[in-house]
Biopython code that builds the backbone (N, CA, C, O; Angstrom):
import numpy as np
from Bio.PDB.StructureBuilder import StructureBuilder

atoms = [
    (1, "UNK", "N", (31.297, 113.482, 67.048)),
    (1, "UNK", "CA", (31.744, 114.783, 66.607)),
    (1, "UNK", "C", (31.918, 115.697, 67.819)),
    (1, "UNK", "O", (31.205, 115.589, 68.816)),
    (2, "UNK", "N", (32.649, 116.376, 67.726)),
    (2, "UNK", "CA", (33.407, 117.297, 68.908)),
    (2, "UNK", "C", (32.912, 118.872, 69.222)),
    (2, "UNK", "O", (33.723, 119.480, 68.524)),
    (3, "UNK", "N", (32.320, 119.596, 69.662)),
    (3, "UNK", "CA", (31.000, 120.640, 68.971)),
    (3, "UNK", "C", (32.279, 121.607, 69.770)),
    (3, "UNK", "O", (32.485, 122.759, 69.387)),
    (4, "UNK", "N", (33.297, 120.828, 71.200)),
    (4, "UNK", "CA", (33.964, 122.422, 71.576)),
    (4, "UNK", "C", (35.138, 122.468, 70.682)),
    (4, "UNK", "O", (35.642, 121.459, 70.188)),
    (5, "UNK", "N", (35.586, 123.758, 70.478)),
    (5, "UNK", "CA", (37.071, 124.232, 70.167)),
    (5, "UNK", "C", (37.920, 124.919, 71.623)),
    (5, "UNK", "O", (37.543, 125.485, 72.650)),
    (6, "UNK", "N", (38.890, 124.620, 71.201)),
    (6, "UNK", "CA", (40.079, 125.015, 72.699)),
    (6, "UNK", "C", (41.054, 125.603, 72.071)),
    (6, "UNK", "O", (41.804, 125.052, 71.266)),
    (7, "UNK", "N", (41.094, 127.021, 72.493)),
    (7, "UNK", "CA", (42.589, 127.520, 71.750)),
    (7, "UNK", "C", (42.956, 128.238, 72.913)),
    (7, "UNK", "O", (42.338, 128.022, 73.956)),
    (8, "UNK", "N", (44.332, 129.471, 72.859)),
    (8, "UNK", "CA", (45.106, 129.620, 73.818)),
    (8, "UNK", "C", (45.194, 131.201, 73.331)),
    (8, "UNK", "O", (45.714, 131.354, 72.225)),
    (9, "UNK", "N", (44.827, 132.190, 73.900)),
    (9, "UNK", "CA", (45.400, 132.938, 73.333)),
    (9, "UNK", "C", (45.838, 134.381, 74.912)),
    (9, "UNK", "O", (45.157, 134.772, 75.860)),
    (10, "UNK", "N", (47.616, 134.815, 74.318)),
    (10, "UNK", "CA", (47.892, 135.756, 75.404)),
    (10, "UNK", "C", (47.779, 135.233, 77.133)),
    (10, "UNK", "O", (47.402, 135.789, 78.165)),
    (11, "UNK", "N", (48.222, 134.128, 76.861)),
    (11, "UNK", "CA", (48.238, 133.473, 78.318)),
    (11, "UNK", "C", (46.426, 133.112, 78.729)),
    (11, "UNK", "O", (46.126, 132.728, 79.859)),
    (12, "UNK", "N", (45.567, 133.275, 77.834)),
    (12, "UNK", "CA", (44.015, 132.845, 78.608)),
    (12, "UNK", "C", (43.519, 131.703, 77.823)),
    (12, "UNK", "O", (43.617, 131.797, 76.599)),
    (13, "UNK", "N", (42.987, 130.607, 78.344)),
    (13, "UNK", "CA", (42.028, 129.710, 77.597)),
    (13, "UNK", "C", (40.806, 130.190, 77.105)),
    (13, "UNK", "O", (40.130, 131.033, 77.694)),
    (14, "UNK", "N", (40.512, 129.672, 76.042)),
    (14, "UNK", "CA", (39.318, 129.859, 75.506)),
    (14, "UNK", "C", (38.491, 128.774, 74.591)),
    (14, "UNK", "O", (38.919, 128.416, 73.494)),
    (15, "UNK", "N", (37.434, 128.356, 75.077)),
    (15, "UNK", "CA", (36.479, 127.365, 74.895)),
    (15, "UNK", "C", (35.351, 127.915, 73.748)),
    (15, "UNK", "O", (34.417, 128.715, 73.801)),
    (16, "UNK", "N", (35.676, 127.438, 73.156)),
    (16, "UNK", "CA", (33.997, 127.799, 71.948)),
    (16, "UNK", "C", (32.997, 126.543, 71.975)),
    (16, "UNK", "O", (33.432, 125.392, 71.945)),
    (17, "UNK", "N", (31.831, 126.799, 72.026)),
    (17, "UNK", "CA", (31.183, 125.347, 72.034)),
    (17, "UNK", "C", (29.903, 125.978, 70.732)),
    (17, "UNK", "O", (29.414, 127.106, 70.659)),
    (18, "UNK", "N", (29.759, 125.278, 70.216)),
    (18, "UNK", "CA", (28.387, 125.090, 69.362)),
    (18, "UNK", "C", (26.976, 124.773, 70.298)),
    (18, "UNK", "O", (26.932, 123.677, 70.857)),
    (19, "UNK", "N", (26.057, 125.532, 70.438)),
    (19, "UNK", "CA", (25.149, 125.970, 71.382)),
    (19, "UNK", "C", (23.858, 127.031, 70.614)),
    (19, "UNK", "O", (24.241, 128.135, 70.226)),
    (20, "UNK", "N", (23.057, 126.832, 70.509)),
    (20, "UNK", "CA", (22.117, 127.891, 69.937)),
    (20, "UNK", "C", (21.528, 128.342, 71.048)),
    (20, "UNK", "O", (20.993, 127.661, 71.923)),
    (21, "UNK", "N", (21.640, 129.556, 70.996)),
    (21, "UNK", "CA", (20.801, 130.560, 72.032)),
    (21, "UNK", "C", (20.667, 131.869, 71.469)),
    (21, "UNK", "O", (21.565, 132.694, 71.297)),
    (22, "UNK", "N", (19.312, 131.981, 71.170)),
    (22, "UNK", "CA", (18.151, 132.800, 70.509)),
    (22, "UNK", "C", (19.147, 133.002, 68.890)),
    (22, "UNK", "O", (19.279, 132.045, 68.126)),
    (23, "UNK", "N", (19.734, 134.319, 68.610)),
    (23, "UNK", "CA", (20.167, 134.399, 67.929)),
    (23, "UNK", "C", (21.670, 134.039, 67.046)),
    (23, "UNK", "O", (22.175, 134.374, 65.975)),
    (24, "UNK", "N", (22.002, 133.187, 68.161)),
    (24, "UNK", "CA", (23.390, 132.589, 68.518)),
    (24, "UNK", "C", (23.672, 131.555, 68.070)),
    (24, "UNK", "O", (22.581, 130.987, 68.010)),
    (25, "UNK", "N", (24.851, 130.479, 67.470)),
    (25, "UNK", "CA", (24.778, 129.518, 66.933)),
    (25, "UNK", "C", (26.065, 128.537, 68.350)),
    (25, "UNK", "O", (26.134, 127.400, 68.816)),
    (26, "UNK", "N", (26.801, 129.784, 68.509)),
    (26, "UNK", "CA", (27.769, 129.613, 69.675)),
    (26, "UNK", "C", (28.138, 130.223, 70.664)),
    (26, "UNK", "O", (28.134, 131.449, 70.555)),
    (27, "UNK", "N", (28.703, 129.480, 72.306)),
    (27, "UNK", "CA", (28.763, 130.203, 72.922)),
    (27, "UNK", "C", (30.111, 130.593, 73.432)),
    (27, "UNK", "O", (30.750, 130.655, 72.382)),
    (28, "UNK", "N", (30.859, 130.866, 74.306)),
    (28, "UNK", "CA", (32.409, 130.923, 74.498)),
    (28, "UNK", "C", (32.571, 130.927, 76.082)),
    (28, "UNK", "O", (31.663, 131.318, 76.816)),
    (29, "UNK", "N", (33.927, 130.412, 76.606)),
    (29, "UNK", "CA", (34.278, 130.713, 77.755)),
    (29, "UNK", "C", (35.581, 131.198, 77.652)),
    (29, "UNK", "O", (36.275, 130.724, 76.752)),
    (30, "UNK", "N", (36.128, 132.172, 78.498)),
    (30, "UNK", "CA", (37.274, 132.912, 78.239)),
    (30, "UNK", "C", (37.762, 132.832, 80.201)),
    (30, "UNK", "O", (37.120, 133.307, 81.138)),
    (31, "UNK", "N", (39.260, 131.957, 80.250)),
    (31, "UNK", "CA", (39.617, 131.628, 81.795)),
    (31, "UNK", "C", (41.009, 132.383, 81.888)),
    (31, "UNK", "O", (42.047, 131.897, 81.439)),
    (32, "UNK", "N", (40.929, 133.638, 82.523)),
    (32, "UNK", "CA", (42.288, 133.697, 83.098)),
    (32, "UNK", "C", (43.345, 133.040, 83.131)),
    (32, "UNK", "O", (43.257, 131.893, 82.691)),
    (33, "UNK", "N", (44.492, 133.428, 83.568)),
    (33, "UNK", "CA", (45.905, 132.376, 83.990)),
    (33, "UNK", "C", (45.284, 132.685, 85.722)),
    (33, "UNK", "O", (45.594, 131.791, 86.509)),
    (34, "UNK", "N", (44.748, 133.451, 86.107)),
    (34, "UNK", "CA", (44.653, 132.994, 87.572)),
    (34, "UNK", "C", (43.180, 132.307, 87.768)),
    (34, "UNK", "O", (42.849, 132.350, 88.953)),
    (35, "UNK", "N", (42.017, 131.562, 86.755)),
    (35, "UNK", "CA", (41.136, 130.294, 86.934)),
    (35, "UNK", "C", (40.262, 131.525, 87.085)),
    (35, "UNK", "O", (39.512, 131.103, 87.966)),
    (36, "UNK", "N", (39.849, 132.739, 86.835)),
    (36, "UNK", "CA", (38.439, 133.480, 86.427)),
    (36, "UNK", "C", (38.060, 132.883, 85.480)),
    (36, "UNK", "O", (38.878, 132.634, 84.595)),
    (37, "UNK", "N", (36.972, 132.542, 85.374)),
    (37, "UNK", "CA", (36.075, 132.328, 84.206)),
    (37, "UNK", "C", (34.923, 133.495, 83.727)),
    (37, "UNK", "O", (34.354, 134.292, 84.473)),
    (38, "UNK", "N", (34.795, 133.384, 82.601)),
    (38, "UNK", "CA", (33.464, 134.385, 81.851)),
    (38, "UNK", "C", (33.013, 133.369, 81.118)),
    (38, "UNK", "O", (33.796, 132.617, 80.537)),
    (39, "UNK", "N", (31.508, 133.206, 81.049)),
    (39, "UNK", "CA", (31.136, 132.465, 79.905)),
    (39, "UNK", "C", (29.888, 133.956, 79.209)),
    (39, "UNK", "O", (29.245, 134.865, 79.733)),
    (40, "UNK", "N", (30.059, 133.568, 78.140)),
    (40, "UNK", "CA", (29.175, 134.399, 76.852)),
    (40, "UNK", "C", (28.379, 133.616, 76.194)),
    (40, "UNK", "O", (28.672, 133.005, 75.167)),
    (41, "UNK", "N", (27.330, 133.605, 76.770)),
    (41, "UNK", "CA", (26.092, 132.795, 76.005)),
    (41, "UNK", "C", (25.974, 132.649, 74.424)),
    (41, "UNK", "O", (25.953, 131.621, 73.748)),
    (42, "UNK", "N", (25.901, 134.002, 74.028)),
    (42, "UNK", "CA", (25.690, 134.727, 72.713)),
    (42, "UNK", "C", (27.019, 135.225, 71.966)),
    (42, "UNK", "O", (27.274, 136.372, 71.598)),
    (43, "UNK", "N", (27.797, 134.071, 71.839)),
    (43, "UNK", "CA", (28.828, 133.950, 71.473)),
    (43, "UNK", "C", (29.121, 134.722, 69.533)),
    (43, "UNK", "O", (29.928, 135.548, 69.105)),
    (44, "UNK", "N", (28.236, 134.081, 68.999)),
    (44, "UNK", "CA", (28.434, 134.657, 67.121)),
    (44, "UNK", "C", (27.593, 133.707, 66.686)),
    (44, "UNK", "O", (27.155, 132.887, 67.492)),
    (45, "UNK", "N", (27.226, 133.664, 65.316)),
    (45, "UNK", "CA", (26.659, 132.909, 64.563)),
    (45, "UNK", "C", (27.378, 131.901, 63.891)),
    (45, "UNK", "O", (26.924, 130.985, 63.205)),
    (46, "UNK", "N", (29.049, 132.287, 64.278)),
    (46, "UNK", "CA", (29.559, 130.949, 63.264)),
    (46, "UNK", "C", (30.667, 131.121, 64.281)),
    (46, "UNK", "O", (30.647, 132.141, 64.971)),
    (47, "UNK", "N", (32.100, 129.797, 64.524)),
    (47, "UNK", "CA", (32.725, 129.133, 65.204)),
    (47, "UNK", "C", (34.298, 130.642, 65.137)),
    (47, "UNK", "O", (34.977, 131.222, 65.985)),
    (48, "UNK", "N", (34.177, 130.666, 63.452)),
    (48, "UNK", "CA", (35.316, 131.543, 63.573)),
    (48, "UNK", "C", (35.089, 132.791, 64.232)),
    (48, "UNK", "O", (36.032, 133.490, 64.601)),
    (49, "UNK", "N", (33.379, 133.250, 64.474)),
    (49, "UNK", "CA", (33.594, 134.728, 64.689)),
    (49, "UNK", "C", (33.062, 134.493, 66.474)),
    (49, "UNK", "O", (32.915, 135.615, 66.959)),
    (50, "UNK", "N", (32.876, 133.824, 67.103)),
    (50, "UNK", "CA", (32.731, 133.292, 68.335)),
    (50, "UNK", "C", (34.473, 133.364, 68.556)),
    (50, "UNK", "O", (34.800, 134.323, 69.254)),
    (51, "UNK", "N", (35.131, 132.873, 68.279)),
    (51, "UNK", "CA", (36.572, 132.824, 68.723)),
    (51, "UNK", "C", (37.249, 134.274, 68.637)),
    (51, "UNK", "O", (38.151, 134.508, 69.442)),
    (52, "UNK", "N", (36.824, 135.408, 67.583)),
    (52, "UNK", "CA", (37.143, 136.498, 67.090)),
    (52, "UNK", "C", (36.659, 137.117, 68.813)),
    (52, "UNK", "O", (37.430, 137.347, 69.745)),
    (53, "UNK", "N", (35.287, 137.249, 68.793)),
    (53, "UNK", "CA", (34.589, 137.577, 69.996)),
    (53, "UNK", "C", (35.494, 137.837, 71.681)),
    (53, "UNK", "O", (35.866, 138.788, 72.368)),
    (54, "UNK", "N", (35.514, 136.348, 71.732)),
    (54, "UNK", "CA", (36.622, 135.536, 72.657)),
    (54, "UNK", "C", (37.615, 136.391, 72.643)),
    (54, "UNK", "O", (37.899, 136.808, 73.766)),
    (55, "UNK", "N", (38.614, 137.046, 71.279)),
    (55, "UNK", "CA", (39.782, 137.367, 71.954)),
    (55, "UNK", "C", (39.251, 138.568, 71.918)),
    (55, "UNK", "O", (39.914, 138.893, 72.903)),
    (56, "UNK", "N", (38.656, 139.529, 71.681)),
    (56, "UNK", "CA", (38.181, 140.676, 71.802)),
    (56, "UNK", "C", (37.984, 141.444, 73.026)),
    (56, "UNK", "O", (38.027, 142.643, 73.302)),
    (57, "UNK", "N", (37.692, 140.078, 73.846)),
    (57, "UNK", "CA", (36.988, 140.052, 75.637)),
    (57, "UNK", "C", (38.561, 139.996, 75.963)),
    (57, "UNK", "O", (38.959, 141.156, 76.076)),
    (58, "UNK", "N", (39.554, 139.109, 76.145)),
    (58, "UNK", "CA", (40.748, 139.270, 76.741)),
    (58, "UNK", "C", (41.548, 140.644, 76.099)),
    (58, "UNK", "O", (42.037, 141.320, 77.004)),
    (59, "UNK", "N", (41.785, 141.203, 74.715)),
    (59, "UNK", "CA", (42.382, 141.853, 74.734)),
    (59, "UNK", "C", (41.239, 143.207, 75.539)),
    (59, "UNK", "O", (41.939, 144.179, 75.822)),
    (60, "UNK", "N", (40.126, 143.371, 75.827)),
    (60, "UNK", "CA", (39.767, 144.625, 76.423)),
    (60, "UNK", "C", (39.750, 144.145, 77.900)),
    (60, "UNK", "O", (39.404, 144.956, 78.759)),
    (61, "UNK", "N", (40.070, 142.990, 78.224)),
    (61, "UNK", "CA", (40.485, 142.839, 79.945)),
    (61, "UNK", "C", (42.089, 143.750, 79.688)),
    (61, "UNK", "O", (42.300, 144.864, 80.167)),
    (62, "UNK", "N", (42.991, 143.045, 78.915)),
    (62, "UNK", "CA", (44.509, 143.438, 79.063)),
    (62, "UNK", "C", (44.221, 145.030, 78.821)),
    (62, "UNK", "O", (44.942, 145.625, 79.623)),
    (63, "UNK", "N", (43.582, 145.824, 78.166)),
    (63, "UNK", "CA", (43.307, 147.692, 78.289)),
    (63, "UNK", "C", (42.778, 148.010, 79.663)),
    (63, "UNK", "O", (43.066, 149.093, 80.173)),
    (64, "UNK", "N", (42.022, 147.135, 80.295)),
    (64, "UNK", "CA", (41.276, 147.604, 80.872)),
    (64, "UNK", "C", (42.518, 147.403, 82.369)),
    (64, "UNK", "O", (42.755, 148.304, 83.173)),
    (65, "UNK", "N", (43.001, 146.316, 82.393)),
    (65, "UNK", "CA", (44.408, 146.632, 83.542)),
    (65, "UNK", "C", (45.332, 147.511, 83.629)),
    (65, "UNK", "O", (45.727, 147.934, 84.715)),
    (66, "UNK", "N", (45.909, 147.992, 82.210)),
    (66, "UNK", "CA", (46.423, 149.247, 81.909)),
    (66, "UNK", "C", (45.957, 150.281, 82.062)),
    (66, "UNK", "O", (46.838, 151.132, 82.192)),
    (67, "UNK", "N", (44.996, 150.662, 82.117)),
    (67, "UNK", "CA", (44.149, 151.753, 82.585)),
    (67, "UNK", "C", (44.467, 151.742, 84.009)),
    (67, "UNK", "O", (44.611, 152.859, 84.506)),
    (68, "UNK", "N", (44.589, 150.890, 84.661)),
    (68, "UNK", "CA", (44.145, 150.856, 86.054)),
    (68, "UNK", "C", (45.754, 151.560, 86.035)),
    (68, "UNK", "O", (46.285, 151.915, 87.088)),
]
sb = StructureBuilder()
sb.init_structure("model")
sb.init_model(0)
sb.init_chain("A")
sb.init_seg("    ")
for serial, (resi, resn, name, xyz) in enumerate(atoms, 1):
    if name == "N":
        sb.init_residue(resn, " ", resi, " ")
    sb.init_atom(name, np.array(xyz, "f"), 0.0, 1.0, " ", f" {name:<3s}", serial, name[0])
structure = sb.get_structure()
């Protein structure tokens, strides 16, 4: 059985893995198009809202360049 998910979203990868940490059921990695990585330990309690999470983090990177 396969515990990561891999989806694509707005030009960034994003990794969900099934992982318990403390209150957490999953964790996430979110990679640039230029190979930054973030990983989030404390991803959500369930797979769909870990991925919700995930794009939450890229769309407030993409505000946070606009700002600049």
């Amino acid at each position: 059985m396969n515990n990561t998910t891999i989806d694509a979203y707005k030009g960034w990868s994003i990794s969900v893995t099934a992982e318990k940490n403390m209150c957490a059921n999953f964790s996430f990695d979110i990679i640039s198009p230029s190979g930054h990585r973030q990983h989030v330990a404390m991803g959500g309690d369930n797979r769909w809202r870990a991925m919700e999470r995930a794009k939450e983090m890229i769309d407030m990177e993409f505000a946070l360049a606009e700002a600049e």
